[in-house]
Structures are given as C-alpha cells and as structure tokens.
C-alpha positions in Angstrom: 0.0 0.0 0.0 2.9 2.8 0.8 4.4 2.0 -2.7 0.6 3.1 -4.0 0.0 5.8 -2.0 3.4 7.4 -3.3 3.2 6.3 -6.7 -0.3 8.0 -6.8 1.1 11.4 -5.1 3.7 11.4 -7.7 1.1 10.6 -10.6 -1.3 13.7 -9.1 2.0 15.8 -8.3 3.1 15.3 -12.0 -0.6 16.2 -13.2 -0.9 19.5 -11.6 2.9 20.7 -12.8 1.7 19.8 -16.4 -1.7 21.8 -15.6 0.0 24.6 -14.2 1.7 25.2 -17.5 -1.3 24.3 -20.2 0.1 21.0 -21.5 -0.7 17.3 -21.4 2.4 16.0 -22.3 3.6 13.8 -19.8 6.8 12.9 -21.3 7.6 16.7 -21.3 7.9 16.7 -17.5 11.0 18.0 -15.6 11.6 15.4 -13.4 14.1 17.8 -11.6 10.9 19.9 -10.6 8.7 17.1 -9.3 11.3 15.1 -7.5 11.8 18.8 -5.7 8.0 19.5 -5.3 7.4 15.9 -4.1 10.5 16.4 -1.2 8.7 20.0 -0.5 5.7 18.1 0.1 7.0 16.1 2.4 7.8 12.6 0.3 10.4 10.4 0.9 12.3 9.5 -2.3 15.5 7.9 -1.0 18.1 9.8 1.4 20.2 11.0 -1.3 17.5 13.1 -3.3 15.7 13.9 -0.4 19.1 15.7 1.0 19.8 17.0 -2.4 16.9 18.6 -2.3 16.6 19.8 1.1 19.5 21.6 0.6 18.0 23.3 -1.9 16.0 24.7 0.0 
C-alpha cells in the first residue's frame, strides 16, 4: 500500500505541474521539478534526493 499511495502522489504531483503550465504532455515533465516538489511536500524518495533537495531549500 505505501508503494501506491506514493506512486499516486507522484502521478497527481506530476498532473498539476503539467496543468499549471497548459500541456498534457507527460513525457515533457522535468523530473528535476517534481522530485523537488514531491520532497517539498513532504515525500520520501531515498536519502540522497531527499538531502539534495533539502539543501536546496
């Protein structure tokens, strides 16, 4: 169930960047910018992103 609940954040995280900016193009999606959003929101994506990201602030 974890593995589900984060896939779907990621899915509905992914949706709403792509929204924000008019498209539907999934494969045009910076995967920089949702791994950040996704740590920002509190997900854990593995210690190294989530540090890389975090110090990013």
């Amino acid at each position: 169930m974890p593995n589900c609940f984060a896939m779907g954040e990621a899915a509905g995280t992914a949706a709403a960047i792509l929204a924000g900016k008019g498209s539907c193009q999934t494969r045009s999606i910076d995967v920089t910018t949702l791994q950040s959003r996704l740590v920002r929101q509190g997900a854990w994506l593995g210690d190294d992103i989530n540090e890389r990201y975090r110090e990013e602030g």
